[in-house]
PATOR-718139 format. One record per atom (N, C-alpha, C): x, y, z. Coordinates in pm, whole numbers, plus 50000, padded with zeros to 5 digits. Layout:
BEGIN
XYZ;...
***
This chain:
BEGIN
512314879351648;512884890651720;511964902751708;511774911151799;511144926751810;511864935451873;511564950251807;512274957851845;512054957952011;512824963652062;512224967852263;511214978952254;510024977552230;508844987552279;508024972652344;507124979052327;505684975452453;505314960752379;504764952052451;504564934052398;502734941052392;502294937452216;500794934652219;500394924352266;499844919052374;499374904052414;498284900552376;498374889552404;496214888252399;495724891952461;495474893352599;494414900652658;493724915952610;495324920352577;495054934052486;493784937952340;493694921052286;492874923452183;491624926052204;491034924552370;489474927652420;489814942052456;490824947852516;490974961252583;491264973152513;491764968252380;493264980252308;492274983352165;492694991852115;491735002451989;493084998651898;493514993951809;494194991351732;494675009051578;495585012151624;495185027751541;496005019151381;495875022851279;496005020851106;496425037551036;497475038751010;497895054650947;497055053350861;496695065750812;495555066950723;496355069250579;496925056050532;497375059850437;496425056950291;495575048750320;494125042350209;493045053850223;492935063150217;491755063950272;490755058550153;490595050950047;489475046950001;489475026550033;490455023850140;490285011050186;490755011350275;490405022250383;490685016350562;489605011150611;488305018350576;487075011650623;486764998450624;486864997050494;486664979850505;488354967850523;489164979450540;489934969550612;489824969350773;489844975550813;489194977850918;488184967550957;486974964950908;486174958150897;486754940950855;487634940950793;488144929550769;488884920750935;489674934050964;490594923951091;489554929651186;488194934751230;487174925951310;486354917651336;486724913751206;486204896951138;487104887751258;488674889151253;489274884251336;489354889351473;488854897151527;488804900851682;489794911551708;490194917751598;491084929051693;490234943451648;490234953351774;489894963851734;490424975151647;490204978551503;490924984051451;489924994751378;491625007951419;490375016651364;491635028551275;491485039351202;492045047551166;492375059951226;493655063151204;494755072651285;494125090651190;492955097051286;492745104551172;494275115251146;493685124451049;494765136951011;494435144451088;495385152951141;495705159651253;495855174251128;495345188851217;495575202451161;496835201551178;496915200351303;498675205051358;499285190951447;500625195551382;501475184151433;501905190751616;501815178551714;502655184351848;504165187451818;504665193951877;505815203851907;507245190351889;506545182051973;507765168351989;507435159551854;506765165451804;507295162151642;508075163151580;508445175551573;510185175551547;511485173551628;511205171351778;512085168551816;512575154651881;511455145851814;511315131851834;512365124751697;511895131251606;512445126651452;513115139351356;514165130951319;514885142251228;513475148551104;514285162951156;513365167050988;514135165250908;515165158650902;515625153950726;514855139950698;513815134850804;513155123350756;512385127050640;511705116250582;511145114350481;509765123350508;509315126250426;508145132850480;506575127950531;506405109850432;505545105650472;506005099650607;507195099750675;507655095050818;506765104250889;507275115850835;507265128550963;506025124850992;504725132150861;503165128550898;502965118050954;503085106250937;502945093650992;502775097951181;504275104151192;504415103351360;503515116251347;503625122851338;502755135551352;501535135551425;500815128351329;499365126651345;499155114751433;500295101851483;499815094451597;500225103251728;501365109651742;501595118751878;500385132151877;499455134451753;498145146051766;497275132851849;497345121851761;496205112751835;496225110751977;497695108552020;497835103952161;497565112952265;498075126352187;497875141152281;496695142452302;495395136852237;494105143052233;493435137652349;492525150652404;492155142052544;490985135852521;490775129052388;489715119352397;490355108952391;491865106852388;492195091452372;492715090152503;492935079352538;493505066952622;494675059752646;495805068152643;497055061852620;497495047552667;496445041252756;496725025152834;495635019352770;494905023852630;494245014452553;493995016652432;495735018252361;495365016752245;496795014352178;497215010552076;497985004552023;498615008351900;499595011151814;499535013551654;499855003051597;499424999551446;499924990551356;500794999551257;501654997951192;502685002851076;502794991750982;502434991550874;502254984550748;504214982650718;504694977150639;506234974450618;506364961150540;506624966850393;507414957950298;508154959350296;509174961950376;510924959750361;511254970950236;512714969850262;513364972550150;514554987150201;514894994850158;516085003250178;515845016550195;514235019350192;514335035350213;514075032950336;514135050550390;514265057550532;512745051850581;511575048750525;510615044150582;510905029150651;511455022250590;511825009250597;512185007850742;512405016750842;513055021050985;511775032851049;510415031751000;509215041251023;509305031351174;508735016851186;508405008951281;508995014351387;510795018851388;511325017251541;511325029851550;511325042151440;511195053251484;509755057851582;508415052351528;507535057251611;507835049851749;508385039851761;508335034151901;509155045051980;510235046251877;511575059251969;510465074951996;509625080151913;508625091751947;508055089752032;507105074852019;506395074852145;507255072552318;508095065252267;509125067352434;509405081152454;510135083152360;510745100352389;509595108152450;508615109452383;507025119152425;506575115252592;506995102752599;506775098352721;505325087652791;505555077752620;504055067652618;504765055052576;506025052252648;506865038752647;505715026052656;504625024252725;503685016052727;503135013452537;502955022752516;502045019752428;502685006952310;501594995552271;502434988452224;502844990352017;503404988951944;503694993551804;503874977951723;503064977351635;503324963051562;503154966051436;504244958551421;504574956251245;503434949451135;502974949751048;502354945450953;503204941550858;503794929650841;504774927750758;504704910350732;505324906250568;504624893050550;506084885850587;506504892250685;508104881650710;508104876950837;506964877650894;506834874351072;508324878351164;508474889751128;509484903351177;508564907651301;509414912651422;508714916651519;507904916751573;507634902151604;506404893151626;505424899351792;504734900651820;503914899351951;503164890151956;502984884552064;502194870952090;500544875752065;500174889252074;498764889552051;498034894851924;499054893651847;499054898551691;499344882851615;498074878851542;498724872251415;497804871851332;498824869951205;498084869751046;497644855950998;496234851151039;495794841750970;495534839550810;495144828850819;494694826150683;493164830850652;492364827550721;490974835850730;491084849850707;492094859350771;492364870450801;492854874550683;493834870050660;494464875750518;493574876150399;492544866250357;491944862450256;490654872450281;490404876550443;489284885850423;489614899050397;491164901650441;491764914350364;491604917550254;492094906850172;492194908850034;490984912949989;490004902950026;488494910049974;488594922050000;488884926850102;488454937950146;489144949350035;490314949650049;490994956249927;490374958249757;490344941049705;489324937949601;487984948549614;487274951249730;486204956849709;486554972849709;487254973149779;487734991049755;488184992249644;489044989949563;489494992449464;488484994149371;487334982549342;486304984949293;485544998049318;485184997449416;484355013149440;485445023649433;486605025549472;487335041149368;487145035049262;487515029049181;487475031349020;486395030848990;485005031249011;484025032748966;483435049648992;484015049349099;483395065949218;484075072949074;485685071249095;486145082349039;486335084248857;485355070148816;484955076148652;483905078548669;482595077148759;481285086948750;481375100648799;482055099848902;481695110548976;481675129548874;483045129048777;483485136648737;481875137448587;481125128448609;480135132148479;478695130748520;478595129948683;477325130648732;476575146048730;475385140848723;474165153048642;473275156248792;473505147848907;473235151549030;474085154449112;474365161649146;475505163349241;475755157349383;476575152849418;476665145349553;476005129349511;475565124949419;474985110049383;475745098849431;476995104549328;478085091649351;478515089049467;478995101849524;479235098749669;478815095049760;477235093249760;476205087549806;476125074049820;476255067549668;476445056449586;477435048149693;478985054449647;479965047649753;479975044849858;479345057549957;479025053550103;478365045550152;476985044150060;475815028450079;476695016050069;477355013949958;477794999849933;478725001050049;479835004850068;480725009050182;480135005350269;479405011550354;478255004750488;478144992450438;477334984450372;477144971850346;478434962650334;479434969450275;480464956950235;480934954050362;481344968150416;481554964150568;480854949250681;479804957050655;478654949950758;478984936850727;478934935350597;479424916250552;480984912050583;482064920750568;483174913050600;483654912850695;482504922150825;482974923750972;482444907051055;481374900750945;480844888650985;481744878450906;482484882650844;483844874250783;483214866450627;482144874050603;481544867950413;482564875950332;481774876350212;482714879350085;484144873550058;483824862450097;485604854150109;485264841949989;485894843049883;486384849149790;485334862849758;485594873849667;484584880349640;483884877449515;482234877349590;481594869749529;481244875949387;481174869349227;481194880249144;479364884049133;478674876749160;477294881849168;477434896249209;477974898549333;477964910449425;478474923349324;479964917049277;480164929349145;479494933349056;478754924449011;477964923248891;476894933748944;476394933649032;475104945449131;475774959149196;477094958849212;477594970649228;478204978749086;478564973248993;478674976448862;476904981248784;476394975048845;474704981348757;474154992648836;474554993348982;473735008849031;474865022049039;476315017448942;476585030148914;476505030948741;476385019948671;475495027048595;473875029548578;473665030248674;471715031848668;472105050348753;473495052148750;473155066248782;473175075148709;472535085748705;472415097948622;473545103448589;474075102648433;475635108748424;475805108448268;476245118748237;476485123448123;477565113048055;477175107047946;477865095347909;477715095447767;477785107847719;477955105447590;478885122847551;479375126747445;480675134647480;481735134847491;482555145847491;484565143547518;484515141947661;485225133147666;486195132447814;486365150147869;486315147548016;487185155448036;488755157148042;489595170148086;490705160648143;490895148448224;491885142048160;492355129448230;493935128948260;494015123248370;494695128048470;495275116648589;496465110348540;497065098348591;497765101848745;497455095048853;498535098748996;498965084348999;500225091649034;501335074449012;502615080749137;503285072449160;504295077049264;504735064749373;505135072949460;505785067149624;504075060849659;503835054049750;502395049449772;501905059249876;502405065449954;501665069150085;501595085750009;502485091049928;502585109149886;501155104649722;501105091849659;500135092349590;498745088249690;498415084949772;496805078949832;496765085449935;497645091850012;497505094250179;496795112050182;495805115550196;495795133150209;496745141850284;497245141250358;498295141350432;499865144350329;499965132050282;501005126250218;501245136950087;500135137349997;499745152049885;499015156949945;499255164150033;498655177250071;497195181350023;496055170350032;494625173949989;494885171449816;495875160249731;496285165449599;494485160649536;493625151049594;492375151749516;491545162349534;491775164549622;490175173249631;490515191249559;492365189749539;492495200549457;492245196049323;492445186449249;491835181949153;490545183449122;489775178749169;488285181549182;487945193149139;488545207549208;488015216249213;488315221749053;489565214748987;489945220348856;488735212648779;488005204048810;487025199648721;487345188248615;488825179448661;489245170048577;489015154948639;489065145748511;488675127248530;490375125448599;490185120048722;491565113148790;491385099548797;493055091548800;492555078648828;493945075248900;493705063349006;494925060249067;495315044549019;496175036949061;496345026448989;495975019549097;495235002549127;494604998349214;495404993749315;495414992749438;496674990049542;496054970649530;495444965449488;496144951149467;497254952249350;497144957049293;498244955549167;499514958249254;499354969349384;500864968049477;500764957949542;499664953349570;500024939349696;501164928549612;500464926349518;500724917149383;501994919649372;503154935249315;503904933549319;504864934249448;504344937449548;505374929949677;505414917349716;504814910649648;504484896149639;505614888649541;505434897249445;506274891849308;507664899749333;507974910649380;509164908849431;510214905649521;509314898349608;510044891249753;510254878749682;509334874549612;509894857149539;510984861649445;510854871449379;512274869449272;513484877749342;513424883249441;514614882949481;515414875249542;514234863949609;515134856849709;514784843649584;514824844449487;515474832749374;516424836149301;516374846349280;517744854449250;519224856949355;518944856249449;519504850849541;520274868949635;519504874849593;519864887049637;519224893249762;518864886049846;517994883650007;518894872550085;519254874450167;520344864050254;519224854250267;519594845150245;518694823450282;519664815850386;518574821150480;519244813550590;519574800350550;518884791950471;519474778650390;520674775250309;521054786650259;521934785750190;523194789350258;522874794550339;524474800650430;524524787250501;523624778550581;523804769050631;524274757850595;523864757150394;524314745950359;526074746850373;526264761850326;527634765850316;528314757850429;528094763850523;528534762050679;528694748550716;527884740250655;527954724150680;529064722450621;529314723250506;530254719250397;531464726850424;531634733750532;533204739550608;533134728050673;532424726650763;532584717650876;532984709050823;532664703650711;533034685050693;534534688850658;534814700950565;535734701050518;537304703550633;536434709550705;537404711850834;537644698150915;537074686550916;537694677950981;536844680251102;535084684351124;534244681751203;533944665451250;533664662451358;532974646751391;531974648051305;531724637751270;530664633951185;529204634751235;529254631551396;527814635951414;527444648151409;528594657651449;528174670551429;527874675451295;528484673451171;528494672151023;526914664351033;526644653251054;525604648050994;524494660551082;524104664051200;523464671351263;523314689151163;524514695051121;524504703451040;523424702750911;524414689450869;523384690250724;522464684650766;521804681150856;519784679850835;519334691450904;519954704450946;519454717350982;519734721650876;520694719650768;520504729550645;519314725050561;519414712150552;518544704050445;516964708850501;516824710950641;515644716950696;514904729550671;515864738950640;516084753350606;516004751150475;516574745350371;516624747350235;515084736650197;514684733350279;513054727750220;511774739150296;512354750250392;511424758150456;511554764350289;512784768550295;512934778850208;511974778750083;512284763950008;511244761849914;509774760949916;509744758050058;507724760350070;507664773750106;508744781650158;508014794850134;508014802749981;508714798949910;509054803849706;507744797349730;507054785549705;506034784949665;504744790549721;504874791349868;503394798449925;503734815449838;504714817549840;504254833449756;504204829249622;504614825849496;503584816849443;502424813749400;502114805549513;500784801749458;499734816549494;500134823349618;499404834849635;499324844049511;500734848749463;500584856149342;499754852649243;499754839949213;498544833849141;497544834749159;497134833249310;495904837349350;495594848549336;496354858949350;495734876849327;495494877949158;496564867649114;496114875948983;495174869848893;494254854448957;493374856148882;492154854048945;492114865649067;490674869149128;491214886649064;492134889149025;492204901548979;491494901848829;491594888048751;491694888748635;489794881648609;489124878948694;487934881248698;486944891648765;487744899848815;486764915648833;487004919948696;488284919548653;488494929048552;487934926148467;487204916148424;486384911248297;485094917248319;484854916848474;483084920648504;483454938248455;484194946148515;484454958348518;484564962648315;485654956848268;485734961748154;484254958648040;483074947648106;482464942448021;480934952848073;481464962048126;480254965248205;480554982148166;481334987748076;481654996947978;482765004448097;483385000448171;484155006848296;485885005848222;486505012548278;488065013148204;489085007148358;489644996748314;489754987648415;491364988648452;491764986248506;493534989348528;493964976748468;495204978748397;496034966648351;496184954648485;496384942148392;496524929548483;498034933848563;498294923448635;500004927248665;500514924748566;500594914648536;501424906848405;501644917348289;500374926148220;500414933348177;501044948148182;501244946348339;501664962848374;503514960148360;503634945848387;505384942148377;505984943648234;505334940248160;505394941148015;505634956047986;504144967247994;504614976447977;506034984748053;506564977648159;507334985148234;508944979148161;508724969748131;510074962848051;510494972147908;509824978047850;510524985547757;510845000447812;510415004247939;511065016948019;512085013548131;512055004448229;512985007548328;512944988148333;514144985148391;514374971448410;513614964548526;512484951948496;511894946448585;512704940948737;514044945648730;514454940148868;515084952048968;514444963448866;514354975748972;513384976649066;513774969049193;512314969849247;512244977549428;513084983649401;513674989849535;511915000349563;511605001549677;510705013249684;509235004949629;508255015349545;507515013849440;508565009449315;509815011449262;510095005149152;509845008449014;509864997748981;508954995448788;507694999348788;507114996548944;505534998548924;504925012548881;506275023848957;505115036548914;505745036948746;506575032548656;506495035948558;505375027148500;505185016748489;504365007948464;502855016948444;502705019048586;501215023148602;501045037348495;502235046848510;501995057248442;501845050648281;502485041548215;502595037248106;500895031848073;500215025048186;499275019348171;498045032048184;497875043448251;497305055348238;497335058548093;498195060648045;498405067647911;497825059947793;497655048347786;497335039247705;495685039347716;495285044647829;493695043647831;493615055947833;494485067247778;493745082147748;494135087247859;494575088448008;494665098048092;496275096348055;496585109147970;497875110447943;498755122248016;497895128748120;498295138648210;498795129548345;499925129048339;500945123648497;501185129948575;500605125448699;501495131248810;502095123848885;503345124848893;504135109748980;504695120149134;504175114649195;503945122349338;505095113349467;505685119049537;506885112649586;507505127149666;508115123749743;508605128049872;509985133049847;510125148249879;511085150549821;512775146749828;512065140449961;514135137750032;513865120250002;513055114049947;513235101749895;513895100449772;515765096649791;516555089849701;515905083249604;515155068349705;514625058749614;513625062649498;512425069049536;511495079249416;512135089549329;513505098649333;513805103149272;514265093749164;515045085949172;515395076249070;514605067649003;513585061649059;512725054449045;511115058448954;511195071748932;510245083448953;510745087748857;511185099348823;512325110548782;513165105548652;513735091948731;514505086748634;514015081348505;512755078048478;512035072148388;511185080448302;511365095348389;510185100648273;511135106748086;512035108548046;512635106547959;512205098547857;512505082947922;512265072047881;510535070547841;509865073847896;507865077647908;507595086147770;508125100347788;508255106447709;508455104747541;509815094747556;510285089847451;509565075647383;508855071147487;507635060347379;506645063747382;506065071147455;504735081247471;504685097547468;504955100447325;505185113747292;504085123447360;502835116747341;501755124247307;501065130247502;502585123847572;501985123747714;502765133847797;501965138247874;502195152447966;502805146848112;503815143148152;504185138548293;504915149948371;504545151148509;505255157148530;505405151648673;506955156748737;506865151448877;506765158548987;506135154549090;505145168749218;506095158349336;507065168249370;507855166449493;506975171449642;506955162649720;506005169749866;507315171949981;507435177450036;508575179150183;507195184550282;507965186550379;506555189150487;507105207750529;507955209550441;508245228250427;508395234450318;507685224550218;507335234850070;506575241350128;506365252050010;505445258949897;504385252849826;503045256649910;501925249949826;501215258749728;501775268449691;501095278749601;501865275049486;503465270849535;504535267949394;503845252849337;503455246949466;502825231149408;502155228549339;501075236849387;499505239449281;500225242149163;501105258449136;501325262449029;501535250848906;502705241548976;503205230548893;502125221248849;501025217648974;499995207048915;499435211848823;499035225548786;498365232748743;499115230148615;499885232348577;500885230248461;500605214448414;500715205548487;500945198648427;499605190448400;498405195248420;497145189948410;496525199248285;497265208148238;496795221048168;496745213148007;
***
């Protein structure tokens, strides 16, 4: 089923510019580069100064705030008279689940009708083959060159952002990132680096340390961002929150977005084994077992149960394809991290590891939103010395207040020695009160 907006077809994939919210910006490029491995044109939705006028009157402003930006900046894109409204398309990323984003997909379709660009077509990115278009699909080639692609970003921020803060040339690192960046690209737009190859790490780990950087000395501040995903990575989302960092002169670190792939992975399998996700198998078996009991013909009874028995064996090959995937992330995760930590680099906890730490703060089957993960990650910051938190989240998000908010007590209380604090964004704060607070809590 799909919502009623515009059908992506195939023909569209030679004609249409594929737009990506800029919620990565240290892995759109090479994702990007990944799905033109597979033939679609994809490119990033930049940030807009100013939002159009039918920004607010497309979507409630009691939306969420990474909603609002989201539409914001595709109705700046569409308005702009360098684009093309009959050739180009949006994608919206969507792991399910119960917040107001969870409903981002049909809202931009409702902006873009309302604005008056009913054509344009809107597709889901989602691993439930939800709102399908015939000219959109997620291969297996495709997916696996994603992941690289991710794998390699993650690598270059966590390397950028422990040199950068102790380089003795200025502008080096950034230099550094942009070269490999061009290159990784260039290779996964020809569909290589599938698995990623560890030679390749092993050579991107030696020319940031062959760079000039003060490596002996106190740390500077260190300085954990943890949160909602799009108000911690998106500029937009925190309001420029790195590059105000920067200017205070402190070590930041974010937690790696495979460790989120990983856990939306690991929580779609344990919920629907837990049985707290409707199974179409299981309602069916139900349903058979009225029928017989009701005094159905038997062919119809026998016809029932081999559509349930059909459904309850999909069901089980899909528990296992997520599975064996989770397995798969976590131990191509668990061989960077050996190259990275062995190569004097401070590496982010495994998943496995980050569940552990999150089990003595908030319960592993809180997994609504981000979840366990942002306590996790903040738990896993603190343990490698960046004991300054900022858990960053949206202020009219229920789910992050609880999720967020609710845990720092608990943080506090097994990690005395740690400074957390939480940075609410709305899209009509006070950014002088914001700073004030980051300022506080990085102090």
């Amino acid at each position: 089923m799909r919502a009623k907006g515009a059908e992506f077809t195939p023909e569209m994939r030679k004609t249409h510019t594929i737009y990506l919210p800029n919620m990565l910006p240290y892995h759109g490029s090479m994702l990007c580069a990944a799905f033109r491995s597979a033939g679609f044109r994809l490119a990033i939705v930049p940030d807009a100064l100013e939002y159009p006028p039918e920004t607010f009157t497309t979507v409630s402003q009691d939306y969420c705030s990474p909603g609002i930006h989201i539409i914001g900046n595709i109705l700046a894109l569409v308005r702009s008279p360098e684009t093309d409204p009959d050739r180009i398309a949006f994608l919206e990323p969507q792991s399910g689940g119960i917040c107001k984003a969870g409903n981002l997909y049909h809202a931009i379709i409702n902006s873009l009708r309302r604005s008056g660009y009913p054509q344009i077509p809107v597709i889901s990115l989602n691993p439930h083959s939800l709102e399908r278009h015939s000219g959109f699909r997620l291969t297996l080639p495709l997916l696996r060159s994603a992941v690289s692609a991710v794998v390699f970003s993650d690598l270059l921020m966590l390397l950028t952002l422990q040199t950068r803060p102790y380089e003795t040339v200025p502008g080096s690192t950034d230099r550094l990132h942009r070269q490999w960046e061009r290159r990784l690209c260039h290779e996964l737009e020809r569909g290589r680096l599938v698995p990623p190859p560890v030679s390749l790490v092993r050579r991107i780990l030696r020319s940031y340390r062959a760079l000039p950087a003060r490596r002996s000395g106190p740390p500077k501040r260190r300085v954990t961002i943890t949160g909602e995903i799009y108000s911690k990575f998106a500029p937009s989302g925190n309001q420029g929150l790195e590059s105000f960092l920067r200017e205070q002169k402190v070590e930041y670190r974010f937690g790696s977005f495979l460790n989120y792939l990983i856990y939306c992975v690991y929580t779609d399998r344990k919920v629907r084994e837990i049985g707290l996700a409707p199974s179409r198998s299981r309602g069916m078996i139900r349903a058979a077992r009225t029928s017989r009991a009701a005094g159905v013909p038997l062919a119809a009874g026998v016809l029932s149960t081999a559509k349930a028995f059909r459904a309850a064996c999909a069901f089980r090959l899909r528990q296992h394809a997520w599975r064996f995937t989770e397995q798969y992330l976590c131990r191509l995760q668990r061989r960077i991290s050996g190259e990275v930590t062995a190569a004097g680099f401070v590496c982010d906890a495994l998943f496995p590891e980050l569940e552990q730490y999150a089990r003595g703060i908030i319960s592993p089957d809180y997994n609504i939103g981000d979840g366990w993960l942002v306590a996790a990650e903040a738990a896993d910051g603190i343990r490698k010395g960046y004991d300054r938190v900022l858990m960053c989240h949206p202020f009219t998000c229920l789910v992050s207040h609880v999720g967020s908010r609710g845990v720092i007590r608990k943080l506090k209380t097994v990690y005395p020695q740690a400074r957390i604090t939480s940075i609410e964004y709305d899209y009509y704060g006070s950014k002088a009160m914001r700073d004030s607070r980051i300022l506080m809590g990085i102090s």
